[in-house]
ChimeraX commands (.cxc) that place a marker at each C-alpha (Angstrom):
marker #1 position 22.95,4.71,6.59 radius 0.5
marker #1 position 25.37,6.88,8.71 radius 0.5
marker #1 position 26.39,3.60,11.00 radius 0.5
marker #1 position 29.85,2.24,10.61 radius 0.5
marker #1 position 29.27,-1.91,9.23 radius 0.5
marker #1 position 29.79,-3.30,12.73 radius 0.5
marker #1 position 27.13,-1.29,14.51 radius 0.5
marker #1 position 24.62,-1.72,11.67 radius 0.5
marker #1 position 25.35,-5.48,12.15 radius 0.5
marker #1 position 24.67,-4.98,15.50 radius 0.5
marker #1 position 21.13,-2.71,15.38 radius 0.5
marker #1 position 20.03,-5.59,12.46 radius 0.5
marker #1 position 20.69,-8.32,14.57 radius 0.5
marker #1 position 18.96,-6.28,17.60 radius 0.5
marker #1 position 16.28,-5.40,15.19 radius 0.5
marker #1 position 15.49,-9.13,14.64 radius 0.5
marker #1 position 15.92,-10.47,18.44 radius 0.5
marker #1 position 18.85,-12.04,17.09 radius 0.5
marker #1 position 16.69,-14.84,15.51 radius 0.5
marker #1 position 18.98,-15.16,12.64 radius 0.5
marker #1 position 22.12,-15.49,15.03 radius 0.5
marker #1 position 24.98,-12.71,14.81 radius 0.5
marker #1 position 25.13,-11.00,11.65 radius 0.5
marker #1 position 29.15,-10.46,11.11 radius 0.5
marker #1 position 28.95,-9.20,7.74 radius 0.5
marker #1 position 26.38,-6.92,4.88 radius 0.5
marker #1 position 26.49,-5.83,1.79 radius 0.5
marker #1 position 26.76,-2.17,1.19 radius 0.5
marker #1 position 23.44,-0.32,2.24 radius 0.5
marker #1 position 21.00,1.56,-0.26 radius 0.5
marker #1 position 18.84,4.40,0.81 radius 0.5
marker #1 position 15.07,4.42,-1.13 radius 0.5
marker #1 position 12.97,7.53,-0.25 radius 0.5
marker #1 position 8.90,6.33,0.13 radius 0.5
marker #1 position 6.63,8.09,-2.07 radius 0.5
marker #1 position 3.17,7.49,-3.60 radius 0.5
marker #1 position 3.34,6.81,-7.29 radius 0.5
marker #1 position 0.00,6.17,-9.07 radius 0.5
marker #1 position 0.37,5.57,-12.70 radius 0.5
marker #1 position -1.40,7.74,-15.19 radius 0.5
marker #1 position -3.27,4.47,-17.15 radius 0.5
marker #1 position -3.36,1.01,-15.82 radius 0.5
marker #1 position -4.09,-0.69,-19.43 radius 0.5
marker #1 position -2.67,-0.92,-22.85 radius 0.5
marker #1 position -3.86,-2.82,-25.90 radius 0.5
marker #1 position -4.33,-6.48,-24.52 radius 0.5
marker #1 position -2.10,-5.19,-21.45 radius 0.5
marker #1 position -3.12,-4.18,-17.78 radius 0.5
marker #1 position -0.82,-3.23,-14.64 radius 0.5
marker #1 position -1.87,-4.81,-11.33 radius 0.5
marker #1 position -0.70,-4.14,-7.79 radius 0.5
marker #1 position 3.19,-2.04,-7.73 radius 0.5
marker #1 position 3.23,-1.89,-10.73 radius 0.5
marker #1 position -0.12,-0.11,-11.10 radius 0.5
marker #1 position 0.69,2.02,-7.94 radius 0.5
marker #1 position 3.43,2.50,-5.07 radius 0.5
marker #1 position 1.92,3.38,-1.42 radius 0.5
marker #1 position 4.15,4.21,1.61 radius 0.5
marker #1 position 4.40,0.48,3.68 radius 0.5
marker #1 position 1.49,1.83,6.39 radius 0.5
marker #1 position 0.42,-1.55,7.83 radius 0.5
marker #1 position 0.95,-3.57,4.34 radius 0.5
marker #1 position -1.93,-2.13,2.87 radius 0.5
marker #1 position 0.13,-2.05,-0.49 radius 0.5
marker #1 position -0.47,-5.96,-0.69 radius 0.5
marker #1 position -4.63,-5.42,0.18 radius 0.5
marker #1 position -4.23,-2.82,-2.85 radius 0.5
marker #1 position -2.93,-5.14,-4.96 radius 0.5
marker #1 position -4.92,-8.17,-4.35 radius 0.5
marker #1 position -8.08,-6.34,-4.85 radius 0.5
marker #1 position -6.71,-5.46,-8.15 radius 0.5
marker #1 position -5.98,-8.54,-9.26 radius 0.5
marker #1 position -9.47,-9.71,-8.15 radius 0.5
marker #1 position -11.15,-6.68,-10.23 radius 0.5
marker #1 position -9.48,-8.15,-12.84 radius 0.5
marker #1 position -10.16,-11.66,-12.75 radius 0.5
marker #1 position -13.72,-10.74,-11.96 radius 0.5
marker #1 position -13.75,-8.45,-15.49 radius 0.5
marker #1 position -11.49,-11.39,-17.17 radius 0.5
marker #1 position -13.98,-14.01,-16.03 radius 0.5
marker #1 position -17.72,-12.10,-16.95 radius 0.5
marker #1 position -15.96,-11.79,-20.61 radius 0.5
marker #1 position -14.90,-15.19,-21.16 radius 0.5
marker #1 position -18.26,-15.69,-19.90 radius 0.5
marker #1 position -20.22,-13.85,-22.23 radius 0.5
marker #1 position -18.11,-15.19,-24.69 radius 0.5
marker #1 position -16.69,-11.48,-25.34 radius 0.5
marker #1 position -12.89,-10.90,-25.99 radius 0.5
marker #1 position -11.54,-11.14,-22.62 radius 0.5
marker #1 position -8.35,-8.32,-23.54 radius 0.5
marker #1 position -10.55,-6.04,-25.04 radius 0.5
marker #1 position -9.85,-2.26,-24.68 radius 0.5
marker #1 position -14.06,-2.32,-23.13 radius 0.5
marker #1 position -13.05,-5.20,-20.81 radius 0.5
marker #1 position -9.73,-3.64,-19.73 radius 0.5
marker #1 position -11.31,-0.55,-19.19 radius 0.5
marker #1 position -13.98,-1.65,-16.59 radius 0.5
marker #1 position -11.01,-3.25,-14.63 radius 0.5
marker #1 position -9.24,0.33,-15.00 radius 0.5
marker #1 position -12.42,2.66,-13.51 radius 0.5
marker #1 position -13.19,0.55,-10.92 radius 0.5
marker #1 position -9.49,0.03,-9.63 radius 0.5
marker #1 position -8.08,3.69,-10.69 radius 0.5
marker #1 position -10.62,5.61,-8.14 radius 0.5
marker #1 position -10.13,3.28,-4.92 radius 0.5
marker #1 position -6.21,3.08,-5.86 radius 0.5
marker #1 position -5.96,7.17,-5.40 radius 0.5
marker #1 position -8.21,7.32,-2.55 radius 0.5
marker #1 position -6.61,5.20,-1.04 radius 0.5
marker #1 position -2.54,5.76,-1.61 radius 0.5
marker #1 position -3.90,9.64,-0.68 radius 0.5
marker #1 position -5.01,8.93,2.15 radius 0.5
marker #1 position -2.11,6.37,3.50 radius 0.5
marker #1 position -0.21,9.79,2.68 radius 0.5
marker #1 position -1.95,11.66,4.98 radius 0.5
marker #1 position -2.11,9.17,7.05 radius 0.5
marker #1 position 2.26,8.72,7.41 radius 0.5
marker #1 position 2.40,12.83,7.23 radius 0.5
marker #1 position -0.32,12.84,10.23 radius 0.5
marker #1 position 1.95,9.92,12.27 radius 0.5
marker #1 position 4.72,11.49,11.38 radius 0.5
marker #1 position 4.56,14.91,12.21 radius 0.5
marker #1 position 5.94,16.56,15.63 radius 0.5
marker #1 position 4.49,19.76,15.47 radius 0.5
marker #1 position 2.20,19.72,18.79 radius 0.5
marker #1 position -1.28,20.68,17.51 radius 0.5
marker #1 position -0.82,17.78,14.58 radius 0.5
marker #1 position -0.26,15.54,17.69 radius 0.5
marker #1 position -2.99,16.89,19.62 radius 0.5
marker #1 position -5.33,16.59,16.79 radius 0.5
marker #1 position -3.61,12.89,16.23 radius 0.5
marker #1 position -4.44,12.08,20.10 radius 0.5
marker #1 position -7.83,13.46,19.72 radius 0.5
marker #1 position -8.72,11.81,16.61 radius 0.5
marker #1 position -7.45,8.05,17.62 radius 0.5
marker #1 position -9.64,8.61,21.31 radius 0.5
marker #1 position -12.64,9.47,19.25 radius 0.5
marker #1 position -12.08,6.38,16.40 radius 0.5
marker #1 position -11.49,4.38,19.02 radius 0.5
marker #1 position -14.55,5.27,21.16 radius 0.5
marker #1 position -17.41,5.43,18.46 radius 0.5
marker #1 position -17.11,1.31,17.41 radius 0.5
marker #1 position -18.90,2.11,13.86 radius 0.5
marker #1 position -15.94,3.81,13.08 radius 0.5
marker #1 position -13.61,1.81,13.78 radius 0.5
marker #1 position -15.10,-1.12,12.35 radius 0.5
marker #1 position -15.95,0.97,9.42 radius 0.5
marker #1 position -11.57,1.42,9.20 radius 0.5
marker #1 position -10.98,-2.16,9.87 radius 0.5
marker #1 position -13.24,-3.21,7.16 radius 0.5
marker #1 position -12.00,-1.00,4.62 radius 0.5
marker #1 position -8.73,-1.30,5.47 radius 0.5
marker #1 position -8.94,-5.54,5.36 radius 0.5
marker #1 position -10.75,-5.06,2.05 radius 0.5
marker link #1:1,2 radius 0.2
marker link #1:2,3 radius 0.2
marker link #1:3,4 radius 0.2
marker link #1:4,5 radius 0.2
marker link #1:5,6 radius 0.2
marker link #1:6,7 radius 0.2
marker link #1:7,8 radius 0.2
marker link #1:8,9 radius 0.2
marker link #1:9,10 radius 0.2
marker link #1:10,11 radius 0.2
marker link #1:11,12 radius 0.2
marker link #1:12,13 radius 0.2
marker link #1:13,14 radius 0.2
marker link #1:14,15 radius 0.2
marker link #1:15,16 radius 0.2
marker link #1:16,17 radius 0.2
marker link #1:17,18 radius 0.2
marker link #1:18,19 radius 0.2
marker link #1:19,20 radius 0.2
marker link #1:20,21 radius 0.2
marker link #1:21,22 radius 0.2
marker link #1:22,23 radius 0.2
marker link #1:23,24 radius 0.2
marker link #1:24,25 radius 0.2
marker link #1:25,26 radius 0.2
marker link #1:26,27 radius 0.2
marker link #1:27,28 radius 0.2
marker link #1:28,29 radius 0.2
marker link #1:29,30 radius 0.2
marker link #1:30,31 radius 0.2
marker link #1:31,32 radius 0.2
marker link #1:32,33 radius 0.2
marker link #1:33,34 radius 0.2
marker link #1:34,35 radius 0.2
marker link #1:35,36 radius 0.2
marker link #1:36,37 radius 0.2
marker link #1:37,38 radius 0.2
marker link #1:38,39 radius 0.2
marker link #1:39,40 radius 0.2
marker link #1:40,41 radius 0.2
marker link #1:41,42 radius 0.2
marker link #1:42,43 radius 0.2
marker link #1:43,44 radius 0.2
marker link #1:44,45 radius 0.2
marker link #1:45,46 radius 0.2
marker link #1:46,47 radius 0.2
marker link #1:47,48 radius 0.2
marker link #1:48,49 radius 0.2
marker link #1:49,50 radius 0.2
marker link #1:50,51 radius 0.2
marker link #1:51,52 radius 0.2
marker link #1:52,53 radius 0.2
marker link #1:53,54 radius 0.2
marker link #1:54,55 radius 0.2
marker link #1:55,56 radius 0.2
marker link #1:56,57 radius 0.2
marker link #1:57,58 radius 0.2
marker link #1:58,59 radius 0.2
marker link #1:59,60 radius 0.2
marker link #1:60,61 radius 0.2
marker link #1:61,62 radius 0.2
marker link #1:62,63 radius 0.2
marker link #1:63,64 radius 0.2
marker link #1:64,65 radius 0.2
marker link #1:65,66 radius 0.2
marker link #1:66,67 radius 0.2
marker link #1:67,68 radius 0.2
marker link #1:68,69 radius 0.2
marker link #1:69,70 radius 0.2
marker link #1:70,71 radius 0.2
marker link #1:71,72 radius 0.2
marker link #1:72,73 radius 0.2
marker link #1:73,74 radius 0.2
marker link #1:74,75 radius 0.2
marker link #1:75,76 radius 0.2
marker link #1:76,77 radius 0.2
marker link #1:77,78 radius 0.2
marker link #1:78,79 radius 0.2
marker link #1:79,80 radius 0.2
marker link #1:80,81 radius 0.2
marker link #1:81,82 radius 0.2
marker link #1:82,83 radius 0.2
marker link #1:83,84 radius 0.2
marker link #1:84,85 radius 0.2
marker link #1:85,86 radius 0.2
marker link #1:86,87 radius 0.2
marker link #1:87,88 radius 0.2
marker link #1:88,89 radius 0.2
marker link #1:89,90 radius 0.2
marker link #1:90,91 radius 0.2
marker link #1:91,92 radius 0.2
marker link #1:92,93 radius 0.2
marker link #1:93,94 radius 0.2
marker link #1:94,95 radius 0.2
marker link #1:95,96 radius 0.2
marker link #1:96,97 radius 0.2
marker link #1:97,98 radius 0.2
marker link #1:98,99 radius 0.2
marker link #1:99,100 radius 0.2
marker link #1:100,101 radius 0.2
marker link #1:101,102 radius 0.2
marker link #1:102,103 radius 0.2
marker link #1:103,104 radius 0.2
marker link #1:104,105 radius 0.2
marker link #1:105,106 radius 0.2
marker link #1:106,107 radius 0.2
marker link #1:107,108 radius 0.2
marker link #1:108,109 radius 0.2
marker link #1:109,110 radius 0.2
marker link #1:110,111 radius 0.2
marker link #1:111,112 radius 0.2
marker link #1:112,113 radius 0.2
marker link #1:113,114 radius 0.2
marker link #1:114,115 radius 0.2
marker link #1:115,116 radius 0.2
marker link #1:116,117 radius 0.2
marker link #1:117,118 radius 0.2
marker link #1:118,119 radius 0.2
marker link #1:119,120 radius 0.2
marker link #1:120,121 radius 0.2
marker link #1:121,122 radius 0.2
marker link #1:122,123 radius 0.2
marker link #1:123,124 radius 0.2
marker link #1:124,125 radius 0.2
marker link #1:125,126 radius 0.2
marker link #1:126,127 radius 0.2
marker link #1:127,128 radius 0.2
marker link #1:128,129 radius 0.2
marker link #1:129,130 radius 0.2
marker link #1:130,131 radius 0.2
marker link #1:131,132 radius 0.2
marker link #1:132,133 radius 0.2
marker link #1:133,134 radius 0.2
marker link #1:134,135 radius 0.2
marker link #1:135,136 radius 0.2
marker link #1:136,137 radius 0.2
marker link #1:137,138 radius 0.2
marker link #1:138,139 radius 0.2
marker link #1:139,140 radius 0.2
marker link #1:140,141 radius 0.2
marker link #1:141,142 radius 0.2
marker link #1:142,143 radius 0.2
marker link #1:143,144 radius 0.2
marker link #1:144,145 radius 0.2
marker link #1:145,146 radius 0.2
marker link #1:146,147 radius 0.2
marker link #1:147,148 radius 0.2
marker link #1:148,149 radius 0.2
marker link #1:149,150 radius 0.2
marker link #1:150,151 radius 0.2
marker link #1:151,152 radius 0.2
marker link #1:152,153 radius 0.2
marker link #1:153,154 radius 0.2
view
């Protein structure tokens, strides 16, 4: 935010191995702090949020988009058993089961992506140490780490 327009320019085009050719020109630059926002209620009469709307996560390895795709597939799943059992398929029941089973993994996750950043993003030498110590040890013991990958992929 602090650059003058020809050295942003610059860093952009650096920032993209200059695969879009020289950038000689930008419109004026914004400034949007990160922060985890989980909304109170994901439905409404006849009405449920999905995905950013339903929740904002810091950008930590897109996991945002795995978020929101397993909400939308809660949904459809809920959606699809109604229609099925030839129920009203925007019922406040139906809704609901879409809303407990997405609300729960929504916090627990976005919570822990926040730890996660603050963790990775701290300097303070004993975070680091415990960062170092905890990667070695993920990293080492394969359970775990599959255990991460598979949650993380969904």
């Amino acid at each position: 935010m602090t650059l003058d327009d020809a050295t942003f320019c610059a860093e952009l085009g650096a920032a993209f191995d200059f695969r879009l050719g020289l950038i000689s020109a930008s419109t004026p630059r914004a400034a949007f702090p990160l922060r985890m926002r989980l909304a109170e209620r994901y439905i409404a009469p006849r009405f449920a949020l999905v995905g950013d709307a339903a929740h904002v996560v810091h950008p930590l390895a897109g996991q945002g988009v795995n978020l929101g795709l397993r909400d939308v597939h809660e949904l459809c799943a809920a959606l699809i058993e109604a229609r099925d059992a030839k129920r009203d398929f925007a019922s406040d029941a139906v809704l609901r089961r879409y809303e407990r089973r997405r609300r729960s993994d929504n916090a627990l996750s976005a919570h822990a992506f926040d730890a996660i950043q603050r963790v990775f993003g701290s300097q303070l030498m004993p975070v680091a140490a415990l960062r170092g110590l905890g990667l070695s040890a993920v990293n080492k013991i394969a359970p775990l780490k599959h255990a991460f990958a598979r949650h993380a992929s969904g």
